[in-house]
MDAnalysis code that builds the backbone (N, CA, C; Angstrom):
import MDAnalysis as mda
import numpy as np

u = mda.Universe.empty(543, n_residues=181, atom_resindex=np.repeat(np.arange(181), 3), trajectory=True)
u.add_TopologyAttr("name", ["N", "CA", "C"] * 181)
u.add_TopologyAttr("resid", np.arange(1, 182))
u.add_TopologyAttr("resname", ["UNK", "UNK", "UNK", "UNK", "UNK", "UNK", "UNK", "UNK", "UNK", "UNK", "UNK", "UNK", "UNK", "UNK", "UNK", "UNK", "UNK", "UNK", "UNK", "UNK", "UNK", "UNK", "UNK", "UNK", "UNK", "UNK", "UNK", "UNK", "UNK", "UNK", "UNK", "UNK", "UNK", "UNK", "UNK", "UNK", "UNK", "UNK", "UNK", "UNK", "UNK", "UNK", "UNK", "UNK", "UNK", "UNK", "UNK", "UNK", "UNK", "UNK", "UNK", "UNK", "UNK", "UNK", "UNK", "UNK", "UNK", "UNK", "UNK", "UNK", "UNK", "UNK", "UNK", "UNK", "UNK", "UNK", "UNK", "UNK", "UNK", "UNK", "UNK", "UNK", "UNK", "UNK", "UNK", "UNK", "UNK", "UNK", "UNK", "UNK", "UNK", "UNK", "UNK", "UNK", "UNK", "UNK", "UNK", "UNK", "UNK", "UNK", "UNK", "UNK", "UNK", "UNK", "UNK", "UNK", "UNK", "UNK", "UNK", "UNK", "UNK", "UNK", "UNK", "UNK", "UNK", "UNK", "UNK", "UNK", "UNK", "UNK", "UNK", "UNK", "UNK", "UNK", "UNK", "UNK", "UNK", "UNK", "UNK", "UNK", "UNK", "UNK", "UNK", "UNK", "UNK", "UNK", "UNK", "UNK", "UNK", "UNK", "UNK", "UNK", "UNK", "UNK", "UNK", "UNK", "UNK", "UNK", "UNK", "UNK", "UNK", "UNK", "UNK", "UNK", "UNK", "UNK", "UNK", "UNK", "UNK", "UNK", "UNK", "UNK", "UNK", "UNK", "UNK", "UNK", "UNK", "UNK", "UNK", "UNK", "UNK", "UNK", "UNK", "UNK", "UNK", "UNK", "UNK", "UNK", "UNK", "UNK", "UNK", "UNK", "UNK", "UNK", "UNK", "UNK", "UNK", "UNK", "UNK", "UNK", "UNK"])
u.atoms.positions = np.array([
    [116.595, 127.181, 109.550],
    [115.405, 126.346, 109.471],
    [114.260, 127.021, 110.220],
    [112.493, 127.390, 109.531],
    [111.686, 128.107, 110.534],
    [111.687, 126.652, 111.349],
    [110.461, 127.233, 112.020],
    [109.763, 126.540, 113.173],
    [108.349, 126.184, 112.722],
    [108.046, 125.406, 112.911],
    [106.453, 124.941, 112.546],
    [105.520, 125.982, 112.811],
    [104.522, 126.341, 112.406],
    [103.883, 127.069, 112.985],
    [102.407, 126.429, 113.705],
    [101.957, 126.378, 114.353],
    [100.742, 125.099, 115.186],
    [99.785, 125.893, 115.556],
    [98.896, 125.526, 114.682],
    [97.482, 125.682, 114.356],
    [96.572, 124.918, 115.483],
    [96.000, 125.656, 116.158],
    [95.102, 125.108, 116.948],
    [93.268, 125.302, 116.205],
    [92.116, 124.364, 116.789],
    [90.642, 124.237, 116.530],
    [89.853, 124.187, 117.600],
    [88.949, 124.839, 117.976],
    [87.944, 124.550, 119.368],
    [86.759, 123.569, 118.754],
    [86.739, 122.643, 118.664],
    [85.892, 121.501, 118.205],
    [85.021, 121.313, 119.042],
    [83.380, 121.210, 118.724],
    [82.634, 121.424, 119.699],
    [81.358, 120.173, 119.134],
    [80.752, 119.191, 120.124],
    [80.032, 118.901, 119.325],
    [78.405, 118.992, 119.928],
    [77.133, 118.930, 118.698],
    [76.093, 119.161, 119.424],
    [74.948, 118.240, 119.239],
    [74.147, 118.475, 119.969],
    [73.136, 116.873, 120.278],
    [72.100, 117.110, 118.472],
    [71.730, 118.048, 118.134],
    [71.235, 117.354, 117.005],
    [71.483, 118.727, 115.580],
    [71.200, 118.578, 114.758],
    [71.226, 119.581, 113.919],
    [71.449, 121.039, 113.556],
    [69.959, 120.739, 114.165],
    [69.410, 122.293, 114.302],
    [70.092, 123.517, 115.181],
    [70.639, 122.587, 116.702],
    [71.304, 123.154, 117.578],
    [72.993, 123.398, 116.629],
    [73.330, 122.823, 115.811],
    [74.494, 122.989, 115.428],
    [74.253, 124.214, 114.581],
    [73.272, 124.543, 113.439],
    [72.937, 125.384, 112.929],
    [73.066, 126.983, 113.375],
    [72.344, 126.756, 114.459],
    [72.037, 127.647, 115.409],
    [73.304, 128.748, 115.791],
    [74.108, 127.581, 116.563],
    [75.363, 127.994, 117.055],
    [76.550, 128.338, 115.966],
    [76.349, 127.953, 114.879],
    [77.231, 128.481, 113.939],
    [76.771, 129.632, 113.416],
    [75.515, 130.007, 113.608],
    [75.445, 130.938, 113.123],
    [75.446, 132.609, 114.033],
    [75.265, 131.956, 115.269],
    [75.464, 132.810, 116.415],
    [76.963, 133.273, 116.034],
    [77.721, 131.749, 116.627],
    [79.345, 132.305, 116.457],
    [79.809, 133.628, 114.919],
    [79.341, 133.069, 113.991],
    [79.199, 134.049, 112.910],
    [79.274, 135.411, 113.262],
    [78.281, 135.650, 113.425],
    [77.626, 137.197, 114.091],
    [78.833, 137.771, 115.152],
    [79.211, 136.341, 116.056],
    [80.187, 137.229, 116.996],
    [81.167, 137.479, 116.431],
    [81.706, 137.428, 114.975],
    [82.697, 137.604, 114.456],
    [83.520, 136.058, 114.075],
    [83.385, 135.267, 114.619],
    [84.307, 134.366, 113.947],
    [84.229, 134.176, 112.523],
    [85.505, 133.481, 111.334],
    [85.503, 133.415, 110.253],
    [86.265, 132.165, 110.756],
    [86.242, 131.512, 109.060],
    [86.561, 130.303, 108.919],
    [86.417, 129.034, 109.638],
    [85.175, 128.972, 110.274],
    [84.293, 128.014, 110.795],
    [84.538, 126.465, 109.569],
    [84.032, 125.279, 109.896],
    [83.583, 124.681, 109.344],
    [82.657, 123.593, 110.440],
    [81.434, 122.801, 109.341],
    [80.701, 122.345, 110.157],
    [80.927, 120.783, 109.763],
    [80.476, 119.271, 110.465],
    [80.399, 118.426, 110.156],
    [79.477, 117.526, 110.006],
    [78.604, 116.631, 109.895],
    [77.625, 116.024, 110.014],
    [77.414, 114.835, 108.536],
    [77.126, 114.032, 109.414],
    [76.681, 113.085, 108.679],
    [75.843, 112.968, 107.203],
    [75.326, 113.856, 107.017],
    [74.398, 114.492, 105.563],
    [74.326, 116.077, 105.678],
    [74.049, 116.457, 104.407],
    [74.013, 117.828, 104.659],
    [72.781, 118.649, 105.482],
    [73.122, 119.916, 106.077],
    [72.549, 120.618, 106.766],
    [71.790, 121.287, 106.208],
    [70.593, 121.402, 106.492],
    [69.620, 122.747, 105.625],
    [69.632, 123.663, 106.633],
    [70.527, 125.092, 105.990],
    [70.856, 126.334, 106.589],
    [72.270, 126.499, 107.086],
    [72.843, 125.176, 106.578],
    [74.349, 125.188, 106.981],
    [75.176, 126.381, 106.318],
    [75.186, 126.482, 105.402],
    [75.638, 127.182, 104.191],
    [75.542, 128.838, 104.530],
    [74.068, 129.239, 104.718],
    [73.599, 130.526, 105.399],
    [74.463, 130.601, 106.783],
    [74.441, 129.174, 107.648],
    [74.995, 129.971, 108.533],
    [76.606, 130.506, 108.928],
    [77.349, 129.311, 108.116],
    [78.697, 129.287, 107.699],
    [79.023, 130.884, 106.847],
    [78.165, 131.130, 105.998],
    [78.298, 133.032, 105.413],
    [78.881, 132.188, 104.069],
    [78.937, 131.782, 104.121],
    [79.116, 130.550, 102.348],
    [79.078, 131.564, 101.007],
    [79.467, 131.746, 100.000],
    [79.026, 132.903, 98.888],
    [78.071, 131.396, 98.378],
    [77.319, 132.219, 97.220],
    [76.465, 131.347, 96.690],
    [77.541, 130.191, 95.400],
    [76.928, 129.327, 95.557],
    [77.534, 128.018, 94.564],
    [78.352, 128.338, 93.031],
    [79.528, 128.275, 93.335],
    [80.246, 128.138, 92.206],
    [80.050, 127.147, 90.712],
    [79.133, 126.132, 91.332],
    [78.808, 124.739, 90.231],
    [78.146, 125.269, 88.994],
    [77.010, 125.823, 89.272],
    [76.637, 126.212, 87.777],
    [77.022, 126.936, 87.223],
    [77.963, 127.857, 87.101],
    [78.974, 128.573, 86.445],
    [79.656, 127.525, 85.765],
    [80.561, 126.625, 86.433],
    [81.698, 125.611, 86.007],
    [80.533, 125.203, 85.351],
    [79.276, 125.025, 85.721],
    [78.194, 123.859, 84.290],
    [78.506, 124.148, 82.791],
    [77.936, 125.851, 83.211],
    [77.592, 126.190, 82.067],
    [79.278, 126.483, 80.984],
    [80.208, 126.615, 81.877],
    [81.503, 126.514, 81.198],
    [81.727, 125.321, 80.353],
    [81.546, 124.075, 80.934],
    [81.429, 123.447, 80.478],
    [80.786, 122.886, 79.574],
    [79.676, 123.282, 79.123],
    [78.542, 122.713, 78.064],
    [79.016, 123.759, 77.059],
    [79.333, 124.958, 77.181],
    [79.336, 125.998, 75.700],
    [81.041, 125.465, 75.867],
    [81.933, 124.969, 76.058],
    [83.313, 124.775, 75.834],
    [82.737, 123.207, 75.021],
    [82.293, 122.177, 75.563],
    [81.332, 121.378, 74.521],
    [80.366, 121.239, 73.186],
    [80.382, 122.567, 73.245],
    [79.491, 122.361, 72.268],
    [80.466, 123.175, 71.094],
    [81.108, 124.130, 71.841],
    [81.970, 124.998, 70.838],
    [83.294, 123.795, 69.774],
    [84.054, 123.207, 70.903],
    [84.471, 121.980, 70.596],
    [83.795, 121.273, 69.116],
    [82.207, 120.561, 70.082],
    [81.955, 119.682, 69.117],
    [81.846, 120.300, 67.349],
    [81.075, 121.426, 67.610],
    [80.437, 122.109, 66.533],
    [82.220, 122.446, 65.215],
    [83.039, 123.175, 65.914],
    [84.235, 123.156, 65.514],
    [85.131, 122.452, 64.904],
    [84.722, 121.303, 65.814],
    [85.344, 120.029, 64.898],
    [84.764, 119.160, 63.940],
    [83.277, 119.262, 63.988],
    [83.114, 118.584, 62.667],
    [82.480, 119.234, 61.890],
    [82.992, 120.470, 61.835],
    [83.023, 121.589, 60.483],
    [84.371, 121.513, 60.217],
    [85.412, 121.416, 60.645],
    [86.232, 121.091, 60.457],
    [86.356, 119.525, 59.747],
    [86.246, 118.935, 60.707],
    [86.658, 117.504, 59.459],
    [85.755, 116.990, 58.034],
    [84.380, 117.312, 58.245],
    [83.627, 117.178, 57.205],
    [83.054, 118.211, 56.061],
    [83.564, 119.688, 56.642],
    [83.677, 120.344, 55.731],
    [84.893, 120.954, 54.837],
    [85.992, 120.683, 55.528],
    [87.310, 120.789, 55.447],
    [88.677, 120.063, 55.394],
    [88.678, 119.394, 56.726],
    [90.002, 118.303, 56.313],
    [89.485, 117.221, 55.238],
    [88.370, 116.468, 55.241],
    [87.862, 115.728, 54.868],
    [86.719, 115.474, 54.048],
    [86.416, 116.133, 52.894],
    [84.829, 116.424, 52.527],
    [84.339, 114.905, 51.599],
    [83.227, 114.722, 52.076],
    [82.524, 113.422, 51.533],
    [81.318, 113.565, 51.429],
    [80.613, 113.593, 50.124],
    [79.781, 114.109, 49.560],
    [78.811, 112.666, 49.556],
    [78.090, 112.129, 51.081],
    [77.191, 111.321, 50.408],
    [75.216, 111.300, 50.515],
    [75.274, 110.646, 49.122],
    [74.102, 111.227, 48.957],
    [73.469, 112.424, 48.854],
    [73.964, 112.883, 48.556],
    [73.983, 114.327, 48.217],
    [73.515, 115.524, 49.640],
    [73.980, 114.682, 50.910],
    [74.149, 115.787, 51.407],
    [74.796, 116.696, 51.587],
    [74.527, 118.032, 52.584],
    [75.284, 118.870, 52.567],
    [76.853, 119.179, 53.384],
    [77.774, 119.717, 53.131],
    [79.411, 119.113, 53.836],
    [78.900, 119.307, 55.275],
    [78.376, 120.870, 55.328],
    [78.270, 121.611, 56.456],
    [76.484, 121.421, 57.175],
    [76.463, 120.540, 57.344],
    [75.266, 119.762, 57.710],
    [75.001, 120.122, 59.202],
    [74.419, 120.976, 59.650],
    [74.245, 121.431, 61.327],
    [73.257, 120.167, 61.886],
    [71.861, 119.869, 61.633],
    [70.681, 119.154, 62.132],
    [71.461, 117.805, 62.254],
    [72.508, 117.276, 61.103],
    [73.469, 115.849, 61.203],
    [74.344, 116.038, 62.637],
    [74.907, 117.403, 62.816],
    [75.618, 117.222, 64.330],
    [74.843, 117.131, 65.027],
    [73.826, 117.429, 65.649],
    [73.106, 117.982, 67.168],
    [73.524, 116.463, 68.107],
    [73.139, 115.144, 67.566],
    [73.669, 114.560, 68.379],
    [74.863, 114.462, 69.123],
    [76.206, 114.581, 68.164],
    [77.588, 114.593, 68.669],
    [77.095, 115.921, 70.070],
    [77.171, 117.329, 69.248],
    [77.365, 117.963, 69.985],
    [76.751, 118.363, 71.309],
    [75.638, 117.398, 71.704],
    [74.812, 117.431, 72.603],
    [75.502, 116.305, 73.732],
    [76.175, 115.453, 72.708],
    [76.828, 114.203, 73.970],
    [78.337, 115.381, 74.211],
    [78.862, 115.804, 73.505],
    [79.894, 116.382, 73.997],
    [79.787, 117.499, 74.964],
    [78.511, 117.979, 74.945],
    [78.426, 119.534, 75.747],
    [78.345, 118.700, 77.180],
    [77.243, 117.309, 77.405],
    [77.034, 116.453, 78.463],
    [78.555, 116.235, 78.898],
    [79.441, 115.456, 78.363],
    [80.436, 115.059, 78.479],
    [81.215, 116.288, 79.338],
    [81.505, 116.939, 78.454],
    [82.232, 118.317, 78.984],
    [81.851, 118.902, 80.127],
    [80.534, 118.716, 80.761],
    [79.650, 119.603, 81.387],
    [79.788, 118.538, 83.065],
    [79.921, 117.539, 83.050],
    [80.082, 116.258, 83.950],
    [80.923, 116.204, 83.911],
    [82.232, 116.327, 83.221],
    [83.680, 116.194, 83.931],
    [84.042, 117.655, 84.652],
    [83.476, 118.800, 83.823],
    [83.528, 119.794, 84.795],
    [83.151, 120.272, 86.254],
    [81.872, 119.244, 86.301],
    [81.527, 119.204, 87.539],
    [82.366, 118.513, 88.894],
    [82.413, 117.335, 88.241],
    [83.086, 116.736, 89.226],
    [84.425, 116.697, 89.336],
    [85.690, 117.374, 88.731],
    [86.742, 117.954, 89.228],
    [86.795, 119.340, 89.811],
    [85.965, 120.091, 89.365],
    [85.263, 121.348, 89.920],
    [84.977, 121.472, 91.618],
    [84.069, 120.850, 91.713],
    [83.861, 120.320, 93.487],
    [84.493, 119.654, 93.768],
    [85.610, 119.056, 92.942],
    [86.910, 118.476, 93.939],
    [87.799, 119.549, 93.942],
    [88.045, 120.457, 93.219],
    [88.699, 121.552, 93.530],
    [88.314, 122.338, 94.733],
    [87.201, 123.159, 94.364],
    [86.617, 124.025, 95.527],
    [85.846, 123.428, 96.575],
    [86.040, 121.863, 97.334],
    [86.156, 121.113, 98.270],
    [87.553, 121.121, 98.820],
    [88.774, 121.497, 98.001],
    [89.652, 121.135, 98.631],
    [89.848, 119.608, 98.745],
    [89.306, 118.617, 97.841],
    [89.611, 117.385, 98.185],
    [90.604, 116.561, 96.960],
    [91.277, 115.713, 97.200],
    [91.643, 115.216, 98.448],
    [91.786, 115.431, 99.451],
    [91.371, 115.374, 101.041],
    [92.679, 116.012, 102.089],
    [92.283, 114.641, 102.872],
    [93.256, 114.151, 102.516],
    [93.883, 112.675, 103.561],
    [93.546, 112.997, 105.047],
    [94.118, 114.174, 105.548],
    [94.438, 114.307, 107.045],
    [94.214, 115.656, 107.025],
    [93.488, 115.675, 108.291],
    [93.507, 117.154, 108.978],
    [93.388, 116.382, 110.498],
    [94.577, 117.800, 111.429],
    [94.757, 117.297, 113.024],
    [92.885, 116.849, 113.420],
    [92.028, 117.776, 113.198],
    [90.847, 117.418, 113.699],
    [90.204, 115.631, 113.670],
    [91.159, 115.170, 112.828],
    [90.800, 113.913, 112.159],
    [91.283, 112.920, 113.142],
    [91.989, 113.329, 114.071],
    [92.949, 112.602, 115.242],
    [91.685, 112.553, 116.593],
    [91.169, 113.224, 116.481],
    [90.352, 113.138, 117.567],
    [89.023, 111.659, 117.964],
    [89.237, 111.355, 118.703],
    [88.755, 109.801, 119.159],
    [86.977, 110.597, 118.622],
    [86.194, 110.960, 119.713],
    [85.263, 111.489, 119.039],
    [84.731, 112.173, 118.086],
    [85.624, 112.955, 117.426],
    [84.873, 113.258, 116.188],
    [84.917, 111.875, 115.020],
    [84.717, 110.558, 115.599],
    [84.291, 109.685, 114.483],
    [82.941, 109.835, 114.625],
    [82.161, 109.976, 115.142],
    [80.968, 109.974, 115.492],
    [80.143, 111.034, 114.104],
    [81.186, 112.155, 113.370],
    [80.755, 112.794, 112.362],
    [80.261, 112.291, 111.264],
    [80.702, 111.131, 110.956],
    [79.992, 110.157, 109.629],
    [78.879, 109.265, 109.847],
    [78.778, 109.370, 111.551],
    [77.383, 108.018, 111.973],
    [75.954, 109.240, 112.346],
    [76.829, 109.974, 113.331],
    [75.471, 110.785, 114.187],
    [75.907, 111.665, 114.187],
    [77.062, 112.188, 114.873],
    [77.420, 113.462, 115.732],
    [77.389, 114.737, 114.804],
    [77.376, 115.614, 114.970],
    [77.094, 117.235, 114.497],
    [78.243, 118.268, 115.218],
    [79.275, 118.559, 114.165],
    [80.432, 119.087, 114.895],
    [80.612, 120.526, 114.652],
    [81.238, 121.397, 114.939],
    [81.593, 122.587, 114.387],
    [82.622, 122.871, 114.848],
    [83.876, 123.083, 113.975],
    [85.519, 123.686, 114.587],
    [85.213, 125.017, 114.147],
    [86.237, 125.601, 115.246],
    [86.400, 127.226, 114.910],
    [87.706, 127.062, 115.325],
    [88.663, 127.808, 114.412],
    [90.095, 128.148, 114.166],
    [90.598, 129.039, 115.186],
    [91.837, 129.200, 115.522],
    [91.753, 129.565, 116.806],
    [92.399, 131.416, 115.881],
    [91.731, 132.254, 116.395],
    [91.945, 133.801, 116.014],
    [92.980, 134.503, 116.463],
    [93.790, 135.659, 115.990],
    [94.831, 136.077, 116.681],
    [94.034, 136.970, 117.745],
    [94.422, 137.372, 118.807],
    [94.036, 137.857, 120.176],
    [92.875, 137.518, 120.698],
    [92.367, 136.412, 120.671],
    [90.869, 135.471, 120.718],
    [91.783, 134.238, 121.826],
    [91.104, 134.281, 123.064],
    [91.307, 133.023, 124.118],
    [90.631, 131.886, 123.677],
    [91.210, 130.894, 123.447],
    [90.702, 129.559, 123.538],
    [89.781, 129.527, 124.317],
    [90.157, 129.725, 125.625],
    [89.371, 129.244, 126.606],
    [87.769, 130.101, 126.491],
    [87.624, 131.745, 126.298],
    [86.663, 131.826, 125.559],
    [85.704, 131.726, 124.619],
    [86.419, 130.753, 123.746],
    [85.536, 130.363, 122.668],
    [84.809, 129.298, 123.083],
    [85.923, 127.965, 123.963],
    [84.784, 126.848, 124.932],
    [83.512, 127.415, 125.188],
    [83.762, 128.397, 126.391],
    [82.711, 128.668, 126.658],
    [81.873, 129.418, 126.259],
    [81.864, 129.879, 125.454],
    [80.632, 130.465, 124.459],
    [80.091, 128.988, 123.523],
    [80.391, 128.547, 123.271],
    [80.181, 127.190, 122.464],
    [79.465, 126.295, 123.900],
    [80.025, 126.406, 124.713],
    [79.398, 125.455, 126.155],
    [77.691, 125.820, 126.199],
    [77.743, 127.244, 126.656],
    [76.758, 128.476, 126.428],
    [76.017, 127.831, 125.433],
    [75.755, 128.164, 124.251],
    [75.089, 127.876, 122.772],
    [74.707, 126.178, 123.099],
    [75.091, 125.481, 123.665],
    [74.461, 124.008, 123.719],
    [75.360, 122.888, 123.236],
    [76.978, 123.079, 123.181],
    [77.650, 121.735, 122.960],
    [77.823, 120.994, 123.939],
    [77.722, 119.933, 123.515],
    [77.991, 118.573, 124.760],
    [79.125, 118.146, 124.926],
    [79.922, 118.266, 124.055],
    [81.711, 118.282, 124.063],
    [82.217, 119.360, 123.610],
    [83.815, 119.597, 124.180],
    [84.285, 120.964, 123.463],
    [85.490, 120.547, 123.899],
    [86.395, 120.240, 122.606],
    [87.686, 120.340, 123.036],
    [89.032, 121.150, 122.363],
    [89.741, 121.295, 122.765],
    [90.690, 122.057, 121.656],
    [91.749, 120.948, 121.279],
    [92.108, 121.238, 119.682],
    [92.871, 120.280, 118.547],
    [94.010, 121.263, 118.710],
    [95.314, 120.351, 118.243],
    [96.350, 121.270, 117.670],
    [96.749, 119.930, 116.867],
    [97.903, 120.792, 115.929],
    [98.616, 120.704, 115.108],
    [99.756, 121.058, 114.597],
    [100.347, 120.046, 113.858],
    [101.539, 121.185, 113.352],
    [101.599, 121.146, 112.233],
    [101.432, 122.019, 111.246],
    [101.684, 122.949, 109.815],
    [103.089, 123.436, 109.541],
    [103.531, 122.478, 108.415],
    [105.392, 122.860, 108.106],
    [104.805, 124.126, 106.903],
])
């Protein structure tokens, strides 16, 4: 049977925004990776300072609208020119200007479910629980407070990362653990 392996976080929190900004992006520079930040709404410059790649969403958009439209267009050349042909009024089987509606609600359709399982993917969400989530003060992340964990590094002191985070302007700093089966 292994042994758990226990993941520790230096959770730090700071009096307003900007100062959180700041310090994540300092820590950055000193080398840390896999930061994450918390706050009540999003951060302008969070992203820059986290080292973030640029947004995966409009890619998944545009996947989605030409997988919609390819769909729509496909299938009702298919059923009305092929499985099914019905000649009325003498229009034509293969009638393009008669689809644009379908295939415009389907590219929408396609294009909005892609989104929003998309950023639930590359959110990582669901996640019920993370140890950081145990901590009495970090409730304060959904009302006011402005947090930033940093993961604890192989040959990197805890106790150095406090205080560089103390340094930079947090008003709390504590270390999380956990255990990871």
């Amino acid at each position: 049977m292994e042994t758990p392996v226990l993941d520790s976080w230096v959770l730090a929190e700071f009096p307003t925004p900007d100062d959180l900004v700041k310090a994540t992006n300092e820590m950055r520079l000193k080398g840390f990776q896999g930061m994450d930040t918390y706050s009540p709404y999003p951060l302008h410059g969070g992203s820059e300072a986290l080292g973030l790649p640029p947004s995966k969403v409009p890619l998944i958009a545009l996947c989605g609208a030409i997988t919609g439209v390819a769909t729509a267009v496909l299938m009702q050349a298919w059923m009305n020119g092929i499985d099914y042909p019905i000649n009325v009024g003498g229009r034509p089987l293969m009638s393009v200007p008669a689809w644009i509606p379908i295939t415009f609600e389907l590219a929408v359709l396609l294009t909005a479910f892609g989104i929003f399982f998309g950023i639930l993917g590359l959110s990582r969400l669901p996640q019920p629980y993370h140890p950081i989530f145990e901590h009495e003060g970090f409730r304060t992340a959904s009302t006011h407070g402005y947090w930033l964990s940093v993961p604890k590094l192989e040959g990197v002191d805890m106790q150095d990362v406090q205080s560089k985070l103390q340094s930079l302007g947090a008003t709390q700093v504590t270390v999380v653990t956990g255990e990871k089966e």
